[in-house]
C-alpha positions in Angstrom: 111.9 119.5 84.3 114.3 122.0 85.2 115.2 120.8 88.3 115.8 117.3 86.9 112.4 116.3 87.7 110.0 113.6 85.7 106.5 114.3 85.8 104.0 111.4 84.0 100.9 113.1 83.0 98.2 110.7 82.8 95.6 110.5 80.2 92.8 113.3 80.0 94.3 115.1 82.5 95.3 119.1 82.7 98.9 120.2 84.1 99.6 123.9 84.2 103.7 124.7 84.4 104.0 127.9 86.1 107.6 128.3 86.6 110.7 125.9 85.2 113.9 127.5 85.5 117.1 127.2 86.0 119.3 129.9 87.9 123.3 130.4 88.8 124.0 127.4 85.9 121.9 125.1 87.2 122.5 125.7 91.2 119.2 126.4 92.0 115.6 125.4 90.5 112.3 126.1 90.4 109.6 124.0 89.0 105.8 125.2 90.0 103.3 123.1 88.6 99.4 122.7 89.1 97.4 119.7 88.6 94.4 121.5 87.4 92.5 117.7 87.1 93.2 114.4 86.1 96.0 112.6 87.8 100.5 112.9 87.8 103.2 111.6 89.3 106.6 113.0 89.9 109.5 111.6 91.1 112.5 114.1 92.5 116.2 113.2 92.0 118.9 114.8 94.2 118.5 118.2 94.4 120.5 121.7 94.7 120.5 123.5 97.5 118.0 126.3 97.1 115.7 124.7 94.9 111.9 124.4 95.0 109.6 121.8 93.5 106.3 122.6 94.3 102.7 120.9 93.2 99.5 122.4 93.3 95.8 121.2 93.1 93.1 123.3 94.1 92.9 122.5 97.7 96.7 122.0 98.5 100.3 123.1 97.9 103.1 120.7 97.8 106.4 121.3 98.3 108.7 118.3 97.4 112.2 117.7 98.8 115.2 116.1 97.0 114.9 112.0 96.3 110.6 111.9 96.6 107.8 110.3 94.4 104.7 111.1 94.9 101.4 110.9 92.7 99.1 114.0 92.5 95.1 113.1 91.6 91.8 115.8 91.1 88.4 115.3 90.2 87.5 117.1 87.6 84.0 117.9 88.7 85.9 119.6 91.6 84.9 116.9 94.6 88.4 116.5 95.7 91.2 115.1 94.8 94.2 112.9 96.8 98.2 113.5 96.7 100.7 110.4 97.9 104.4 111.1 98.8 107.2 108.5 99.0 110.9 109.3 100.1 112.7 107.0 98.5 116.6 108.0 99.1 
């Protein structure tokens, strides 16, 4: 992603990119993307100042800070879902 970001989709799932851009050559970020079902995991390297990384499902919005993994999941019959953060730096 923009913001130097991996996302791994996982099989049958549905991500939606909203926003991936990079501003000021690469000073500041954003990435907006929404796990619309199935399951992800992205993993954050150091980031800019001013950037945002933020993942949505249909019950939450998750901002994620420089250095983070965490794994996204929704049901696709819309009974939930789970997200799992880890601040690894």
């Amino acid at each position: 992603m923009a913001d130097g970001s991996t996302l791994v989709v996982r099989p049958n799932s549905t991500i939606i990119v909203r926003d991936n851009q990079s501003e000021d050559n690469g000073k500041k970020t954003n990435v907006h993307v929404v796990v619309d079902s199935g399951q992800m995991f992205v993993r954050t390297e150091q980031q800019p100042e001013g950037t945002t990384n933020v993942v949505e499902t249909p019950k939450t919005q998750n901002k994620l800070g420089s250095e983070t993994g965490a794994s996204f999941g929704v049901n696709p019959e819309g009974n939930g879902g789970n997200s799992r953060e880890r601040r690894y730096g």
